[in-house]
GUVEX-845769 format. One record per residue (C-alpha): x, y, z; residue in one letter. Coordinates in pm, whole numbers, always signed. Layout:
REM GUVEX-845769
     px     py     pz vexkol
      X      Y      Z      a
...
This chain:
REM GUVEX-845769
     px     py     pz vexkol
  +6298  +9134  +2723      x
  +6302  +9462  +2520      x
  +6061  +9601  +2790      x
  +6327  +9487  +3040      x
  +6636  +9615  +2867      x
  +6477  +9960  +2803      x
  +6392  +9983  +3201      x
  +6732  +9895  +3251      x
  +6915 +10128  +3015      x
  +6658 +10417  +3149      x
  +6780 +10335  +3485      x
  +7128 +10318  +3456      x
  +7126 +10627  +3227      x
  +6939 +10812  +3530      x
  +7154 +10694  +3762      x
  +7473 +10809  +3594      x
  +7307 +11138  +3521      x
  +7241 +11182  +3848      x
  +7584 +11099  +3919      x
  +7705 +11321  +3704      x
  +7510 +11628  +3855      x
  +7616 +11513  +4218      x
  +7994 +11530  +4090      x
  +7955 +11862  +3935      x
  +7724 +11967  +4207      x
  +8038 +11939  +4454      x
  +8244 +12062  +4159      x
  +8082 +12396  +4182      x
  +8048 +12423  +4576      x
  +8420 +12396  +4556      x
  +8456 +12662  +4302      x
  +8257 +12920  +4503      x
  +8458 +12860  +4772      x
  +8805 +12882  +4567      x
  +8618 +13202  +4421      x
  +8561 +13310  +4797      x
  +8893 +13245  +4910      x
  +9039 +13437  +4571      x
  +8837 +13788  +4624      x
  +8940 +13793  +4966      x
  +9342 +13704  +4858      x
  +9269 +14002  +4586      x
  +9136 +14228  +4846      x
  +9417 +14177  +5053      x
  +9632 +14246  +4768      x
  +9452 +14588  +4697      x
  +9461 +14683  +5059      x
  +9806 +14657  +5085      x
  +9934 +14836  +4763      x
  +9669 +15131  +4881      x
  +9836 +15141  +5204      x
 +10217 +15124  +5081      x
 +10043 +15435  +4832      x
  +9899 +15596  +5135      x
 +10265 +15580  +5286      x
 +10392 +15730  +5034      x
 +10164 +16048  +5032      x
 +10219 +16108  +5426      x
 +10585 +16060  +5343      x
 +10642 +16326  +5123      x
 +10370 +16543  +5396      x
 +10641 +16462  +5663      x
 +10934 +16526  +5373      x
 +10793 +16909  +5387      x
 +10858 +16922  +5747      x
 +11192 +16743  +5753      x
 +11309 +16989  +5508      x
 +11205 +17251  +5745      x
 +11340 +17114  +5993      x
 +11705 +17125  +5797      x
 +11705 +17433  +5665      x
 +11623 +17555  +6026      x
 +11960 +17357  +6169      x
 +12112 +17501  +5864      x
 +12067 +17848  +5953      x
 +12116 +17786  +6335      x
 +11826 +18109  +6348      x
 +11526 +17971  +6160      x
 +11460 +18021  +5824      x
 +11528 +18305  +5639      x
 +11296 +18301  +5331      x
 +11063 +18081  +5499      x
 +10757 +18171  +5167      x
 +11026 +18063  +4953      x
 +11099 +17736  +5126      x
 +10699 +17666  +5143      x
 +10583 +17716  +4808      x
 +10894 +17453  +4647      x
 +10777 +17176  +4932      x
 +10361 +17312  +4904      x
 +10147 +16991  +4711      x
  +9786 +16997  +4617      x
  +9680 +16814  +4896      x
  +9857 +17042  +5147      x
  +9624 +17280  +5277      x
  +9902 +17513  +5476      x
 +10264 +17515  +5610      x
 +10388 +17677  +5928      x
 +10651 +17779  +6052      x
 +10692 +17900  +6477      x
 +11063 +18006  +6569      x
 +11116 +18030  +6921      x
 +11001 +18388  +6926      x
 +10689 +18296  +6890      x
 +10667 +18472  +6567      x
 +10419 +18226  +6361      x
 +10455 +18237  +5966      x
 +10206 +18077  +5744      x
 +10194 +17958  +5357      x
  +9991 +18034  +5193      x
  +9924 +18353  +5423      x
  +9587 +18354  +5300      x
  +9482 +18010  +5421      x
  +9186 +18067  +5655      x
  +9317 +17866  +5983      x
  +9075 +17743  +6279      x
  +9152 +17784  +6583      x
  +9219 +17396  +6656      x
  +9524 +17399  +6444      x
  +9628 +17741  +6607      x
  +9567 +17492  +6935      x
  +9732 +17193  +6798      x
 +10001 +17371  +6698      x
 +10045 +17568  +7011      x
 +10047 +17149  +7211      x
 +10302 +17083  +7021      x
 +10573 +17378  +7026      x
 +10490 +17348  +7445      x
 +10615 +17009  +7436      x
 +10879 +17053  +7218      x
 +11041 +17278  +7533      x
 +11025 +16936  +7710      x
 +11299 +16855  +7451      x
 +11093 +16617  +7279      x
 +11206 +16583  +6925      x
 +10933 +16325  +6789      x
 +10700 +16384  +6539      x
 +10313 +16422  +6632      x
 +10022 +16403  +6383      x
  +9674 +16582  +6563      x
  +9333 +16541  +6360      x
  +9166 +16917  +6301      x
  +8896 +17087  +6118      x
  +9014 +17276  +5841      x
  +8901 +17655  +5819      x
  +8696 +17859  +6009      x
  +8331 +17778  +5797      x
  +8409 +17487  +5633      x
  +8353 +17121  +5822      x
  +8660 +16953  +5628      x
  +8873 +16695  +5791      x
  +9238 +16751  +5789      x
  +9612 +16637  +6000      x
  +9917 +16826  +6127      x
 +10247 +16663  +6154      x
 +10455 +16893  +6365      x
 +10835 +16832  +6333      x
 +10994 +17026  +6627      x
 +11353 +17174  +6539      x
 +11629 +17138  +6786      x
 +12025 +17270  +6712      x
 +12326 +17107  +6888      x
 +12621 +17352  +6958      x
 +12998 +17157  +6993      x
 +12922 +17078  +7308      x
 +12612 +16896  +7223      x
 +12377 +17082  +7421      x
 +12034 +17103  +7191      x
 +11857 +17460  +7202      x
 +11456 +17442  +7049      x
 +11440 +17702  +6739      x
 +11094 +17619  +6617      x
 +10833 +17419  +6569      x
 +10772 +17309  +6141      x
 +10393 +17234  +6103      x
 +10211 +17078  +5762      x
  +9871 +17114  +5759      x
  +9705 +16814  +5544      x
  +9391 +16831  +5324      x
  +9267 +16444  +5410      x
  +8990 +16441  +5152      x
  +9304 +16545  +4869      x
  +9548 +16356  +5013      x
  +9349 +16072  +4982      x
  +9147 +16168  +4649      x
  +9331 +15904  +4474      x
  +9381 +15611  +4675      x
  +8905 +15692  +4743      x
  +8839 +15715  +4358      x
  +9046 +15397  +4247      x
  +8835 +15195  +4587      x
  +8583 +15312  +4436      x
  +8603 +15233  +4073      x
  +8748 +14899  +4233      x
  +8400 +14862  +4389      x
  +8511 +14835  +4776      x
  +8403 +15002  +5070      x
  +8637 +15080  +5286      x
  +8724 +15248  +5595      x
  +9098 +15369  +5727      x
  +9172 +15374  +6086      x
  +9452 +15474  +6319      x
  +9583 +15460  +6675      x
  +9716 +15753  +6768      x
  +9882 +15652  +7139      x
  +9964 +15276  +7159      x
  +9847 +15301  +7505      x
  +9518 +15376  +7452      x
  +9480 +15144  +7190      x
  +9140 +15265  +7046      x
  +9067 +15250  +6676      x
  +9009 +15645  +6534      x
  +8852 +15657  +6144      x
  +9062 +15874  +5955      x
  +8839 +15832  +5599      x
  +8530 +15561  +5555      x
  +8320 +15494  +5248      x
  +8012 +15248  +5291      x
  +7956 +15038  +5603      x
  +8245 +14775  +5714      x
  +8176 +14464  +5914      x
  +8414 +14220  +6081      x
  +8475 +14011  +5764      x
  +8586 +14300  +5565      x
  +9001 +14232  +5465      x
  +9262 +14417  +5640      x
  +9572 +14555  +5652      x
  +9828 +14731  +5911      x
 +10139 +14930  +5908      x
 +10283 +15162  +6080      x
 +10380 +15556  +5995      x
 +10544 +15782  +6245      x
 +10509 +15608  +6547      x
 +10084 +15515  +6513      x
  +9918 +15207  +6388      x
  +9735 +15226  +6044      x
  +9461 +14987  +5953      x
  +9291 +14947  +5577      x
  +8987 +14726  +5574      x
  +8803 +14647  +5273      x
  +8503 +14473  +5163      x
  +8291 +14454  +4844      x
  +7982 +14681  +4810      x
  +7771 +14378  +4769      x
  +7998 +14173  +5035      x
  +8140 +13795  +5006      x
  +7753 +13662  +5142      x
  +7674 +13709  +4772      x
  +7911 +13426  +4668      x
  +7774 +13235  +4965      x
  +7391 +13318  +4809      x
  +7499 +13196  +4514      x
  +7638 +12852  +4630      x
  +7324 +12797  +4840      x
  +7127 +12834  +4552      x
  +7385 +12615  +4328      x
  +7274 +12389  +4576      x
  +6908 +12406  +4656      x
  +6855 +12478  +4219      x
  +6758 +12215  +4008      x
  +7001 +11997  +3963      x
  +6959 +11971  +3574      x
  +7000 +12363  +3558      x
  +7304 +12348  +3739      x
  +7455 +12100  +3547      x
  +7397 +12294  +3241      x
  +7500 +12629  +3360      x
  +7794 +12489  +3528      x
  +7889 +12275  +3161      x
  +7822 +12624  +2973      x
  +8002 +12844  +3253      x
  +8328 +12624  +3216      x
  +8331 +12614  +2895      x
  +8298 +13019  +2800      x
  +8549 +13007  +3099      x
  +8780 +12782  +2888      x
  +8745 +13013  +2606      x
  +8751 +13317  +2764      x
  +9112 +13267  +2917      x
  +9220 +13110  +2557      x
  +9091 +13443  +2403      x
  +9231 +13622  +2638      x
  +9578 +13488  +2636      x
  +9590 +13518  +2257      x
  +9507 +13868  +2283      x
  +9785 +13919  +2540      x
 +10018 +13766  +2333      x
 +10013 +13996  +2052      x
  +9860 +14358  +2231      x
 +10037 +14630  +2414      x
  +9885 +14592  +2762      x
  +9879 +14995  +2823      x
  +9704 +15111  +2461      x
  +9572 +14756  +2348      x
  +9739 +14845  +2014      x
  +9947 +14564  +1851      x
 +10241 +14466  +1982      x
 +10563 +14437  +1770      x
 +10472 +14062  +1749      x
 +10098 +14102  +1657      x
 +10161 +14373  +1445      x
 +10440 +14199  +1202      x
 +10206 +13905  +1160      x
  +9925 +14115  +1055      x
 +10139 +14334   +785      x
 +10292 +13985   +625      x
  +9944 +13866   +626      x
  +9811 +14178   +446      x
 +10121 +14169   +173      x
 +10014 +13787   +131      x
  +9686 +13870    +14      x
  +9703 +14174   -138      x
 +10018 +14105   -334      x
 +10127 +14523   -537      x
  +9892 +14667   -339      x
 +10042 +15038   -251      x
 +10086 +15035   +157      x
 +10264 +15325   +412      x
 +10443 +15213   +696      x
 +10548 +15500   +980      x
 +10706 +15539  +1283      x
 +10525 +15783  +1521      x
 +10741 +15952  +1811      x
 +10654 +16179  +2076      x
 +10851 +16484  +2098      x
 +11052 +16559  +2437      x
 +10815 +16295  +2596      x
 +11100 +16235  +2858      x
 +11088 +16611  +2968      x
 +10731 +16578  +3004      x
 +10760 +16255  +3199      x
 +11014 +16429  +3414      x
 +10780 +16696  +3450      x
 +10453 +16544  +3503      x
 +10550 +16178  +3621      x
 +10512 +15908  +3421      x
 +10128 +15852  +3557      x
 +10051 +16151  +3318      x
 +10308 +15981  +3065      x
 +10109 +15708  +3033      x
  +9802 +15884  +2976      x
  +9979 +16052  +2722      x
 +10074 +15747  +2564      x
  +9671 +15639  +2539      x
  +9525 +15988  +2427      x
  +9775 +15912  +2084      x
  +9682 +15551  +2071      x
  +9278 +15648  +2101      x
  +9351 +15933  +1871      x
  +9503 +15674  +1602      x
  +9217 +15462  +1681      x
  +8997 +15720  +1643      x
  +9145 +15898  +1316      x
  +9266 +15592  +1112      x
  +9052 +15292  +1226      x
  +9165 +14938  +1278      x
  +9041 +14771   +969      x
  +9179 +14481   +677      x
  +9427 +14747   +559      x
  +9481 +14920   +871      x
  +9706 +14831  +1147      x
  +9895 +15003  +1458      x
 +10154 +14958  +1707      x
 +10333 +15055  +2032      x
 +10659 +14976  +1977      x
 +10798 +15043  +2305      x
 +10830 +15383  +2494      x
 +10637 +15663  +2322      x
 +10685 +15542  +1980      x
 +10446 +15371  +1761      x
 +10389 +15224  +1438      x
 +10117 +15282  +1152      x
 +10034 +15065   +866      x
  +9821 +15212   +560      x
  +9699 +14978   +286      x
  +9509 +15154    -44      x
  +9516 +15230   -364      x
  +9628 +15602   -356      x
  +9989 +15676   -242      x
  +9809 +16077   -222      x
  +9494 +15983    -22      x
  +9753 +15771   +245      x
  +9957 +16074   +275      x
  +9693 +16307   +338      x
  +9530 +16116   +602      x
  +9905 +16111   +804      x
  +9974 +16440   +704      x
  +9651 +16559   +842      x
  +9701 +16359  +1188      x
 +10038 +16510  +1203      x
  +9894 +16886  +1163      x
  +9641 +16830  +1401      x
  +9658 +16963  +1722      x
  +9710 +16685  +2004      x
  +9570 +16737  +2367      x
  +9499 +16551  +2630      x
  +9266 +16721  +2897      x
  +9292 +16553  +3209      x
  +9091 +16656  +3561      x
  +9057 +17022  +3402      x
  +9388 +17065  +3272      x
  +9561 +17044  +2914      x
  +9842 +16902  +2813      x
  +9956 +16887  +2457      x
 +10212 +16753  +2258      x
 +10392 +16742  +1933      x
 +10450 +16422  +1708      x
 +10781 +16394  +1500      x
 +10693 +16087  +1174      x
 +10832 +15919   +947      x
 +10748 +15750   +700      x
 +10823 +15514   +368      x
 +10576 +15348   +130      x
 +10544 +15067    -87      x
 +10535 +14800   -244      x
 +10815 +14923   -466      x
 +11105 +14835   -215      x
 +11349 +14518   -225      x
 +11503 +14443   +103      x
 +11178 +14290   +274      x
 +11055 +14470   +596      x
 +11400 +14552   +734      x
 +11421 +14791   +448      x
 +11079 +14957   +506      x
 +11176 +14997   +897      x
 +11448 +15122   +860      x
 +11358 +15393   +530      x
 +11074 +15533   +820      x
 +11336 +15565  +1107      x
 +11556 +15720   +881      x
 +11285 +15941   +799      x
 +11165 +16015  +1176      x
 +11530 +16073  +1288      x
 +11538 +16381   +981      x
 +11274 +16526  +1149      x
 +11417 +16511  +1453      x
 +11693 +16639  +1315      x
 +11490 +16962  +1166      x
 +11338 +17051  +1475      x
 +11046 +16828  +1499      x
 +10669 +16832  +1517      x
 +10660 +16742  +1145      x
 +10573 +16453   +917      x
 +10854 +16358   +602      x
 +10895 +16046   +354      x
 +11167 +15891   +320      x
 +11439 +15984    +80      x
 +11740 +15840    -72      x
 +11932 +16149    +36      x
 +11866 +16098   +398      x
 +12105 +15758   +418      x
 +12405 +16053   +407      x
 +12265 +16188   +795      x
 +12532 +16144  +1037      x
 +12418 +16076  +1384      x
 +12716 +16139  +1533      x
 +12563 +16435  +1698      x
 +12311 +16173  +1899      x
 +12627 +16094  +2128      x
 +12578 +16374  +2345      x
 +12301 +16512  +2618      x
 +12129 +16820  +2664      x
 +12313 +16880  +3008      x
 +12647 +16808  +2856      x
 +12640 +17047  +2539      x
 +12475 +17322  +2794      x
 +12716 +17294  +3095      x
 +13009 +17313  +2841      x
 +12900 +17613  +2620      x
 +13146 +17924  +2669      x
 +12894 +18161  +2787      x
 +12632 +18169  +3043      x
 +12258 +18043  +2925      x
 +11933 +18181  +3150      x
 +11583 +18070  +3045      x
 +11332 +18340  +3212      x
 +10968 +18409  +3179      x
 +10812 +18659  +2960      x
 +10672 +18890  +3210      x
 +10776 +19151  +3376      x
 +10920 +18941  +3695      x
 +11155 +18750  +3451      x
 +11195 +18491  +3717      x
 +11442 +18249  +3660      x
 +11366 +17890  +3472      x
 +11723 +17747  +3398      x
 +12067 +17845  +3442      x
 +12333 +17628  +3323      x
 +12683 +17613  +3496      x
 +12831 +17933  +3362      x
 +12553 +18117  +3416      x
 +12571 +18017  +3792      x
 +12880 +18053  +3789      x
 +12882 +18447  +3608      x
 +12668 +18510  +3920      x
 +12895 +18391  +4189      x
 +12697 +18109  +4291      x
 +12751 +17751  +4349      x
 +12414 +17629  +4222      x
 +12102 +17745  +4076      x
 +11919 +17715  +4421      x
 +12173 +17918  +4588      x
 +12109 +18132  +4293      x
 +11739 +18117  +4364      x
 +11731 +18134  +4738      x
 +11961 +18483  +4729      x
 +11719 +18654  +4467      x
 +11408 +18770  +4531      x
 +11181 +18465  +4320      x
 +11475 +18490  +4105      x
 +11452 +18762  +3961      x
 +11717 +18834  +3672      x
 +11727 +19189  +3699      x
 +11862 +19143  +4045      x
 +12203 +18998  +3869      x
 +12210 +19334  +3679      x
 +12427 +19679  +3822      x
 +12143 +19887  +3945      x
 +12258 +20170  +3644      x
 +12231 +19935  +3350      x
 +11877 +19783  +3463      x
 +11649 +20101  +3297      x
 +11791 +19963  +3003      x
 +11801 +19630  +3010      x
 +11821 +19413  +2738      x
 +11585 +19146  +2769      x
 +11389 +19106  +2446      x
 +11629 +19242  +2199      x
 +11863 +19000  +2026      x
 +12139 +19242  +1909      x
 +12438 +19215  +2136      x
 +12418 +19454  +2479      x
 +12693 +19520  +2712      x
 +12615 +19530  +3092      x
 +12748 +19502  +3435      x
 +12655 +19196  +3640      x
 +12655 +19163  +4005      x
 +12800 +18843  +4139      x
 +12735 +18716  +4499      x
 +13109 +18901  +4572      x
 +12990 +19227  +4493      x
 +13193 +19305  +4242      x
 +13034 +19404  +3853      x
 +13178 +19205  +3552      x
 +13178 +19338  +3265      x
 +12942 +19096  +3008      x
 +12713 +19107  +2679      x
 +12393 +18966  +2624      x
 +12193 +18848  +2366      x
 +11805 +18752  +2400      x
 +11514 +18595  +2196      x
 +11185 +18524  +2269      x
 +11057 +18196  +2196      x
 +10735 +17931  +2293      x
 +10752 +17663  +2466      x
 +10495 +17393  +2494      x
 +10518 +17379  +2896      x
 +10552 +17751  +2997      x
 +10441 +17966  +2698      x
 +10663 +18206  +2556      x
 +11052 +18214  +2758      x
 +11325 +18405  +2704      x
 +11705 +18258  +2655      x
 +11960 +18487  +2742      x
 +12311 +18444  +2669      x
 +12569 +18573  +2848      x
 +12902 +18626  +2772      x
 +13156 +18798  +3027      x
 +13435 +19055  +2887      x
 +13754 +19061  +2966      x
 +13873 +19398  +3022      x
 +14279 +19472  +2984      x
């Protein structure tokens, strides 16, 4: 009976088990093909927010010849200061722009670009159709150079004027020549790091509907994922794939399969169950991180600090508020890409310098300022260490290039502080905004005194206190061109201008001396700060009698500048 029961349990155990692995056996087939159908949704995904970036590039490439094209219409002749014109629209990843009036007359920028003669062909195609009065935009696939074997594009933008009478009359031909290996540096390295192969494709006549490769990386079969759209009148297709390809997953499942079934069951129990955790830990760590620097989040970072004062009771603690200074000029400058690489140089640098430990803790509060917590025993040795970080010099080198940037803190320390942590916040912002307030790029403790700072002054802009100042303000470069950087409204107006590109556009590179009466310009003020009368000459002709004052100074984007103000005189 014992003998019997024993048989029995072993057999009904065995046959659950094995019911068990055929459940989870069909379990995991399903997941691989969930998995399957997932990497190919995610490809699509990718292929279509590389395309819409693609777009985006060969806009602004056909933007440059637009422009052209209305500054031609503008001038009914062609365009005057055609260099001028080219090197605003020019862009890494544009390897020349041309210009061919009706004369025949070509112009070329950069005027050293070596050109082949298949763009001096392409580009001769298109200003013989544009006679024909066509007025579409055509994109022709050249070599670039005379040597080299790069790949490149033209977009030719033919320029047509309509008198009152609407009869058009052809005044030239606006050609960008394209750098296809820059212009699509980008969109290749992040495929890459992505870990797709790829290939981008194009019909160029939709009657002739045959696929031509623009870029490839890796070999591309008929599974690969795809996606069309269409840019100036041709068909675009991105296709992607994996490097390894989706039979992998289909290896795997056949081997899920054809594998012991006792393995399987195991790895599949163990694989759900780091799966389970994994996504737990991962959604607590999104809960309470910034998801650009992976610091703490305001959130994260408040729970950690009460925590610390919990167990460590009168211990001596710093709290400061970290701001970038003029980080929305160099956004506007740079683009906020750049920004945000800007934004994790200072988090790995605080990382780096301070280390996240029990009585260390850090925080992106939002925009380009962050938060530091310092627990220790030395009010001296906490200071130090954020004095030091603050005198350091911050730079972010990035494909060659540097970048730096100041940082403007404040800061408060503890524990001797009633109030609870609204007080300490708000002690380091009132600290931060009396640096601000002293020009920045500095690092000050709070103080009782600074509760008396009025920030009345916050209420206006840059633009508004500039553009209303009685007297004309210049910003020029150091050299001996001392080309134009800013001019706010009175200065544009002094010069009897409209706007600073009219300015621009009328001066040679804008030049100030070129606003100066050809008698006062041996002696030219420029670098002296004592007041200097002179005679400017407006766009009328006419001199006005004015005094200027100059000083040198740095700035962290173009060196040392020049400001120049400029006041006029009112002779009676």
């Amino acid at each position: 009976m014992r003998k019997r029961l024993k048989k029995r349990t072993f057999v009904f155990s065995i046959g659950f088990l094995l019911c068990l692995l055929f459940l989870f056996s069909l379990e995991m087939m399903t997941s691989y093909e969930r998995q399957l159908e997932n990497e190919r949704y995610k490809a699509g995904l990718d292929a279509r927010i590389y395309s819409e970036i693609l777009i985006k590039d060969l806009m602004v490439s056909q933007n440059a010849s637009d422009t052209l094209d209305y500054i031609a219409r503008d001038h009914e002749e062609g365009i005057h200061n055609f260099y001028l014109a080219a090197s605003d629209l020019m862009r890494p990843y544009m390897y020349a722009i041309v210009w061919t009036p009706a004369n025949g007359e070509r112009q070329m920028y950069p005027e050293a670009a070596l050109v082949s003669p298949a763009i001096d062909q392409a580009v001769d195609k298109a200003v013989a159709s544009s006679y024909t009065q066509n007025d579409e935009h055509s994109m022709v696939d050249v070599p670039l150079g005379k040597a080299n074997r790069k790949a490149g594009l033209i977009i030719n933008t033919p320029v047509f004027h309509k008198d009152s009478s609407g009869a058009r009359r052809y005044i030239g031909l606006a050609s960008v020549v394209i750098n296809k290996d820059k212009l699509f540096a980008t969109t290749i390295a992040a495929l890459h790091a992505k870990g797709y192969r790829y290939v981008l494709t194009r019909q160029s006549d939709p009657y002739f509907p045959a696929w031509q490769v623009v870029s490839q990386y890796g070999r591309v079969d008929d599974h690969a994922v795809s996606y069309a759209f269409v840019w100036d009148g041709c068909l675009w297709k991105l296709s992607l794939m994996p490097h390894d390809g989706w039979h992998v997953v289909n290896k795997l499942k056949v081997k899920a399969g054809m594998g012991l079934l006792a393995i399987f069951m195991a790895a599949g129990l163990f694989a759900a169950l780091l799966s389970i955790y994994g996504n737990k830990r991962i959604a607590q760590y999104a809960a309470v991180h910034d998801p650009l620097t992976g610091l703490y989040n305001r959130i994260g970072f408040e729970k950690k600090v009460r925590q610390w004062k919990k167990a460590n009771g009168n211990k001596i603690f710093l709290l400061a508020i970290l701001d970038i200074d003029d980080f929305k000029t160099f956004n506007d400058r740079y683009g906020h890409l750049l920004g945000d690489q800007v934004l994790m140089h200072l988090a790995g640098s605080m990382y780096d310098i301070f280390k996240i430990n029990s009585d260390t803790y850090m925080e992106r509060n939002g925009g380009d300022e962050f938060l530091l917590f310092l627990g220790g025993t030395s009010i001296r040795e906490l200071e130090k260490r954020l004095m030091d970080f603050s005198r350091a010099s911050h730079v972010l080198t990035l494909e060659g290039k540097k970048y730096r940037y100041t940082l403007s803190i404040g800061y408060t320390v503890g524990p001797d502080i009633t109030g609870g942590d609204k007080v300490l916040y708000h002690q380091a912002d009132k600290a931060l905004y009396a640096v601000k307030e002293s020009g920045k790029n500095n690092c000050r403790r709070y103080e009782r005194i600074m509760e008396n700072d009025d920030r009345t002054n916050m209420g206006f802009s840059l633009d508004e206190i500039t553009d209303h100042i009685p007297g004309g303000v210049f910003i020029c470069t150091s050299d001996r061109e001392h080309r134009i950087l800013y001019a706010n409204k009175e200065a544009v107006r002094l010069a009897g201008y409209l706007s600073l590109r009219e300015l621009m556009s009328h001066t040679h590179e804008g030049r100030f001396e070129e606003l100066v009466h050809p008698d006062d310009r041996p002696s030219l003020f420029i670098g002296r700060e004592q007041g200097h009368p002179f005679r400017m000459i407006p766009q009328t002709g006419s001199s006005r009698y004015c005094r200027g004052n100059s000083r040198m100074v740095f700035n962290n984007f173009y060196g040392n500048v020049i400001y120049i103000l400029v006041m006029e005189i009112v002779k009676e």
